[in-house]
N, C-alpha and C positions, 0 to 999 in steps of 0.2 A: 445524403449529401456526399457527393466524392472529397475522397480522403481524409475521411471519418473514422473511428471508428475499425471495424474489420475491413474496412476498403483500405483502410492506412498499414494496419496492423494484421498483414493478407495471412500469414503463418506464424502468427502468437496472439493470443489472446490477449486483448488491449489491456486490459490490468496487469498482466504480469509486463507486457511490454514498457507498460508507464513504469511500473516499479522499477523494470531493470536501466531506464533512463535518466530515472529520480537518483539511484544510485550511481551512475556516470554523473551527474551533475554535483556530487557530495563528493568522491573522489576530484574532480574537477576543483572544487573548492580549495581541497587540502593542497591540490599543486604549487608550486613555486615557481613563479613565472618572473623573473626582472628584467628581461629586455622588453622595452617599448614593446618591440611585432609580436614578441610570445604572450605580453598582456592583451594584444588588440584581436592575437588567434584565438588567445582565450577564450574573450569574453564573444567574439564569434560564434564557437563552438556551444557556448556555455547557452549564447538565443536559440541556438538549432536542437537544442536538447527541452528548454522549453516548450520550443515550438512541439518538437514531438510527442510531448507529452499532452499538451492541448489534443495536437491531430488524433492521438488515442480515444478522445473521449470514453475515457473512463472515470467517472463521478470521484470514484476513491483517489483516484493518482490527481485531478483536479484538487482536491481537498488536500490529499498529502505533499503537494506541490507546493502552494501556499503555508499550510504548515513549517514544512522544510527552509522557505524563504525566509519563517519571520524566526526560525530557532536561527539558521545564521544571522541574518541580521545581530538578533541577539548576542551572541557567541562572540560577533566579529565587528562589535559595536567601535572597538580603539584602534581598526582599521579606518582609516576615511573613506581611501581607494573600493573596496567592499563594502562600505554600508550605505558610498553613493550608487555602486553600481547594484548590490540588490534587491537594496531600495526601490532605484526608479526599472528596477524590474520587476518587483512586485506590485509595482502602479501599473506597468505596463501591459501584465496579466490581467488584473483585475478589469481594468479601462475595458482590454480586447475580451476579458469576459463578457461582461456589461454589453460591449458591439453585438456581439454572437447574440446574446441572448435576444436581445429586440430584433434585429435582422434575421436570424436563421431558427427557421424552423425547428430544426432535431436539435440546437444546444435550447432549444426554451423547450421544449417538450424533457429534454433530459432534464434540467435543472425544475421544472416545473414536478416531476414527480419526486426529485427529495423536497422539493417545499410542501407539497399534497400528504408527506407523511406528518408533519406536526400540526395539519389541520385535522386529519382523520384518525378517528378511535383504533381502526382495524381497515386493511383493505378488504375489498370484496371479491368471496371466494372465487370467483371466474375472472380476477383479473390478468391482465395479460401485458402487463411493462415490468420490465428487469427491477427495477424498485422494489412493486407490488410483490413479485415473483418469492424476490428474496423475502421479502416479513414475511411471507407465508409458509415456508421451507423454516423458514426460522423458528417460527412459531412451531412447526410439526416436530423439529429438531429437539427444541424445548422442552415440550411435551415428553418424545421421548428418556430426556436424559432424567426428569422427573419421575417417569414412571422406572426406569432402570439405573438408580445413580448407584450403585454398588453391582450389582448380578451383571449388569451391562449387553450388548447385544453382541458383540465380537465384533474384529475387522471385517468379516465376508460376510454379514449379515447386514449391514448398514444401508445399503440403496434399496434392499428388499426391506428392513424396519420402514424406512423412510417411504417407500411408495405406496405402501400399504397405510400408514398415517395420514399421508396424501389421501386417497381412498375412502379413507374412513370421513376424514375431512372437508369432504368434496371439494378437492385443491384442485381446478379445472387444469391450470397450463402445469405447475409441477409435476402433477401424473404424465401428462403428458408427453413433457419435455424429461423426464425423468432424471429432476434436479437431486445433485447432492445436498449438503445443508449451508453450502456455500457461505461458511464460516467455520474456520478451522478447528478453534475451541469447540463448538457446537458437533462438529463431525466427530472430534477425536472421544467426545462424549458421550455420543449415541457407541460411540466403539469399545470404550473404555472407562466409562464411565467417570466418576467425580474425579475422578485419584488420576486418570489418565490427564482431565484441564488441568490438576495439580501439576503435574509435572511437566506439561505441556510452557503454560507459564513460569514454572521453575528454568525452563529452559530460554529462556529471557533474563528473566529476574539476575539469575546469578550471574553469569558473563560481565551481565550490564552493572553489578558492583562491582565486579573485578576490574571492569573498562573503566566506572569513575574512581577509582584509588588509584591507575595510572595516568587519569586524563586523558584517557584518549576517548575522544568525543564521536573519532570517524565509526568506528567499533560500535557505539555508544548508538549514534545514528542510523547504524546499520541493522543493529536488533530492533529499532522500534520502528525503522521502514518494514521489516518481516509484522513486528506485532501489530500494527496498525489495520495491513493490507490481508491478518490471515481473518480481521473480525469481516470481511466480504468475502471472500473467497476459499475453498479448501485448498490451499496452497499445496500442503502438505502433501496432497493425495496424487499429486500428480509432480512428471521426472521437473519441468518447467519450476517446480518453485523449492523441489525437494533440494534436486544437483544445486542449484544456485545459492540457496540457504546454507549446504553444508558446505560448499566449493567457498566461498565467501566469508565462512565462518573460521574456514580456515586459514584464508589468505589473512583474512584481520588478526585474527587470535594473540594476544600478545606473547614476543617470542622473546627470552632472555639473551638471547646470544646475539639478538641484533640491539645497537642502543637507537635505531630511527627505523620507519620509514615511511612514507608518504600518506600527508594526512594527520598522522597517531597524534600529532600535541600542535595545533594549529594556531591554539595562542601564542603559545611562548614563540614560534616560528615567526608570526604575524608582528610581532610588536619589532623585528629589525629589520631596516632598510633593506 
């Protein structure tokens, strides 16, 4: 289907591109818009980010989109202005979901393979849709990090652990296509074994208490857009989600010496005129 998928997202790989949209649209949120045109560019701006993240077709950024929508919602419930304009943007998604999926081929094919995973025990080893793809990469991943959760296999051994598992597995399209384990935790596993998801998560974990004892939500939002998006994808292994993680980690980070900036406490901001 034209502008789909990689027809849309010609030079970024549509996950990380929805990610990086999903985040324009959580900054977006935390703005402060009070002129009349600046609320109507907004919320302009706010559809075309939407939209792009649909045109992505990527299952995860679909999923974390909807997520995203119903945490603000949440968050931003004693706004009116916000919780009618989210609101009937998350009907608005869902509706044009719903359209896509009876109408167009690849979004019922797409969505038809994460529903096929809670019908079936196991994919079948010669499958070949990114769904299937990934349980099975997963599964070898898995495997691995069971058989080495301490000794571990090293960073520069991982794609050759992994293919050879493949292999042994007769994982027809991951041999193949010579899939990583396209889940971060899972990668850094087979790399590093137990102690490395430990700290992997750790690196979540802590920030995101230190981001809830200041309230700031934006910060807060922004580690579980990464932790959400690293359970599909190896984020980490590549410059596309490493630079943006730390670039971003650090523009949030709370800073003592500044008392605001954009986003950080969106309640307290939100409840005056």
């Amino acid at each position: 289907m034209p502008f789909f998928a990689s027809d849309f997202s010609a030079f970024l790989h549509p996950s990380y591109m929805a990610m990086y949209l999903t985040l324009a649209l959580m900054l977006l949120a935390g703005a402060q818009a009070n002129a009349a045109r600046l609320k109507r560019l907004t919320t302009v701006v706010a559809l075309l980010l939407v939209l792009g993240i649909v045109l992505c077709a990527s299952k995860a950024g679909w999923i974390i989109l909807i997520l995203s929508g119903i945490g603000l919602l949440a968050e931003r419930w004693s706004d009116s202005r916000m919780r009618k304009t989210v609101g009937w943007g998350l009907l608005a998604v869902i509706f044009g979901g719903i359209t896509l999926y009876c109408t167009t081929t690849y979004v019922h094919e797409r969505i038809g393979q994460v529903l096929n995973t809670f019908k079936e025990t196991a994919p079948q080893s010669d499958a070949s849709n990114s769904t299937d793809d990934r349980r099975l990469v997963w599964d070898a991943a898995s495997s691995l990090v069971a058989a080495h959760p301490w000794t571990v296999v090293g960073t520069g051994d991982v794609k050759d652990e992994l293919l050879l598992t493949y292999a042994e597995k007769g994982y027809v399209e991951p041999l193949r296509k010579k899939l990583n384990a396209h889940d971060q935790y899972l990668n850094t596993g087979v790399a590093l074994g137990s102690g490395g998801i430990l700290l992997l998560i750790l690196l979540v974990v802590v920030p995101s208490i230190s981001a809830f004892r200041h309230g700031d939500t934006l910060l807060i939002a922004f580690l579980l857009l990464n932790a959400l998006n690293w359970t599909v994808e190896s984020m980490l292994e590549v410059q596309a989600g490493t630079i943006f993680f730390a670039f971003f980690s650090w523009l949030l980070a709370p800073d003592e010496t500044r008392t605001s900036r954009p986003g950080k406490h969106i309640k307290a901001r939100s409840s005056h005129p």
